[in-house]
Structure formats: structure tokens, C-alpha cells
N, C-alpha and C positions, 0 to 999 in steps of 0.2 A: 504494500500500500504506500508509506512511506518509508522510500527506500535512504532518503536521505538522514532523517534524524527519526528512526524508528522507535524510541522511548514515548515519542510524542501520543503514539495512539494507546498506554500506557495511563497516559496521565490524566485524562478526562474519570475515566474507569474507577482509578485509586480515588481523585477528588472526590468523585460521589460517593463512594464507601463511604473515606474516610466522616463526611458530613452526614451522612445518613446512621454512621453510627454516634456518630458526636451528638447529634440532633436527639435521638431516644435515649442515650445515656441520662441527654440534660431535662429527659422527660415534655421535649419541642414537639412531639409528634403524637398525635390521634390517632386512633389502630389504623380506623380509614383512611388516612391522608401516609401516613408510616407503610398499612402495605400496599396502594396506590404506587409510592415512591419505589418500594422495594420493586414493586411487578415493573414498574418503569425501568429500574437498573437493569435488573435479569432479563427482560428483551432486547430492549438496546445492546445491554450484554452479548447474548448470543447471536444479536443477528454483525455484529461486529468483528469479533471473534471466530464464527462457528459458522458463516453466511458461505452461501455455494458460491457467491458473483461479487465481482469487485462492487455491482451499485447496491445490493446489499448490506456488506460490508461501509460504505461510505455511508448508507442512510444510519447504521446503526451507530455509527462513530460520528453521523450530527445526532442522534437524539443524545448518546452520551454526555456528550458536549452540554447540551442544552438542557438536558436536569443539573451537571456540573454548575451551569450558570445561575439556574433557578434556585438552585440549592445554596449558593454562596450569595444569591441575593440575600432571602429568605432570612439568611445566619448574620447578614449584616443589619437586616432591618429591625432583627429581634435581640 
């Protein structure tokens, strides 16, 4: 995918972990809205990861992205 700096597709992935475990540790998350979030990681996840086609793969690596963004909104507004 990125053949240049390949950590990169990496780093969307970990950020959202990382906030989505941060987020329930500090008790920020509703079962619904918590597993919403999770079901969100884990598709994006695998269609990322695990996807047959490169546009697969790139759709999965924007949604990643794009809970990454939502999710460090979210954690900055709160």
C-alpha cells in the first residue's frame, strides 16, 4: 500500500485502540456509543488489513483514519 513509509498504515489503527481504551478506562463511553466505536475499529480493521483489493484496503485505512480523528476530537472536547 505504502511502500514508502509503511508504519504509517500502523498508526491510524494503534491511535484508535489506544483512545478507545483510554476513553472506557476513564469510564467516557456508553455500552452503545463504546460498542458502536469498537464495531467501527474491527471493520475498518479488517477491511484494511485483511481486504482482497487494494480499494478495499484504502477504504478501510480512510475509515480508520477517520474514527482516529473522531476519537481525538471527542478526547479533546471532553
Amino acid at each position: 500500500m505504502l511502500y514508502i513509509l509503511p508504519f504509517l498504515t500502523w498508526f491510524a489503527a494503534i491511535t484508535s485502540a489506544a483512545l478507545i481504551v483510554m476513553s472506557w478506562k476513564l469510564g467516557e463511553l456508553r455500552r452503545f456509543s463504546g460498542g458502536a466505536l469498537l464495531a467501527w475499529f474491527l471493520i475498518a480493521g479488517y477491511c484494511q488489513f485483511l481486504g482482497g483489493s487494494p480499494v478495499v484496503r484504502a477504504v478501510g485505512l480512510f475509515f480508520q483514519t477517520a474514527l482516529a480523528i473522531v476519537l481525538s476530537v471527542r478526547w479533546k472536547l471532553n
